[in-house]
N, C-alpha and C positions, 0 to 999 in steps of 0.2 A: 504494500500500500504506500502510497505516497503524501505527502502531507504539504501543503501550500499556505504560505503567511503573505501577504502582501503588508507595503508598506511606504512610505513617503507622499500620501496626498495631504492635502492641504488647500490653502486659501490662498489663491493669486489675481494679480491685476493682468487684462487682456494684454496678449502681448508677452507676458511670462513665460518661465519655464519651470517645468517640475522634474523629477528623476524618479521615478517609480522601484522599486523592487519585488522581487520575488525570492523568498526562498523555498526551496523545497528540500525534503528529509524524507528518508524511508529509505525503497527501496525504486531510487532516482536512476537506477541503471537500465527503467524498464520504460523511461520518458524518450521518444519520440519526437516530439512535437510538443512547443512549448506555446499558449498563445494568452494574448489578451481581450477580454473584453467589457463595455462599459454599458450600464445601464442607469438613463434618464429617468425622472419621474414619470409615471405616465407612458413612457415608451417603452418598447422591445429591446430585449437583450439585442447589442451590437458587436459585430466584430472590429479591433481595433488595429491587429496583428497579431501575428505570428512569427515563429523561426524554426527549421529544422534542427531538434537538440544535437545531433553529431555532425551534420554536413552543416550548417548554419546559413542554411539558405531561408530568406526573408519574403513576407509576406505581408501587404498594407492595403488597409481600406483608403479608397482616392479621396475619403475627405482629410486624412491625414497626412499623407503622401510629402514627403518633401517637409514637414515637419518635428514629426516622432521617429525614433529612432530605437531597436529593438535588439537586444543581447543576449544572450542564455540566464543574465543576471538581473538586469535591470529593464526599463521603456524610459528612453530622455525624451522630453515632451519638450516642445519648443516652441513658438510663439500662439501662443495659445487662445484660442477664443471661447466667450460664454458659451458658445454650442457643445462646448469640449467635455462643460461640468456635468456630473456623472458618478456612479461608484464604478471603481475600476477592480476586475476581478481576474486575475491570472488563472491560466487550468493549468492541465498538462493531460496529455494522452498518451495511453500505453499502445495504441495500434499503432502497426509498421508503417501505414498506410490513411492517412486521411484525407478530406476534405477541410482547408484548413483554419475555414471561416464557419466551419458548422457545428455551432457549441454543440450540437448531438453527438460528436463525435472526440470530446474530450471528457475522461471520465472523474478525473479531479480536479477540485477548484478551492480556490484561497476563500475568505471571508467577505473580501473589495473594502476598500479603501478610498475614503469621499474624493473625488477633486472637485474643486468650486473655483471659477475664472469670473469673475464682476467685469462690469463692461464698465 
């Protein structure tokens, strides 16, 4: 089993930047696929990104694109907008094989962790 803590949100002005963490414990030699995702009030669970955990190949929603930035460790968030605000929730997936925007398809997930960006 694997275990996920997130960590680093907070309260920023638009325009800010945040650093996110993930840690994960257990038995982390069976993760795959590491991804992020953020839920609005009122709104659907969102994909944020992703990364392949051994080959570390990346994965980003176009509304973040060119902003957020994605590690096996951490998500640096970077000029950030009120759309952005959200609880951010890290997974991780033990299949070899995913889709990698489809929280159906990650079977552990962290607690999330508030971000809030004021316009």
């Amino acid at each position: 089993q694997v275990q996920l803590v997130e960590s680093g949100g907070g309260l920023v002005q638009a325009g800010g930047s945040l650093r996110l963490s993930c840690a994960a414990s257990g038995r982390t030699f069976n993760i795959y696929y590491m991804g992020w995702f953020r839920q609005a009030p009122g709104k659907e669970r969102e994909f944020v990104t992703a990364i392949n955990w051994s080959g570390g190949r990346t994965y980003y929603a176009d509304s973040v694109k060119g902003r957020f930035t994605i590690s096996r460790n951490t998500l640096q968030m970077n000029s950030l907008k009120p759309e952005d605000t959200a609880v951010y929730y890290c997974a991780a997936s033990d299949q070899t094989w995913v889709v990698p925007d489809n929280p159906r398809h990650y079977a552990y997930w962290g607690q999330g962790t508030q971000v809030t960006v004021s316009s």
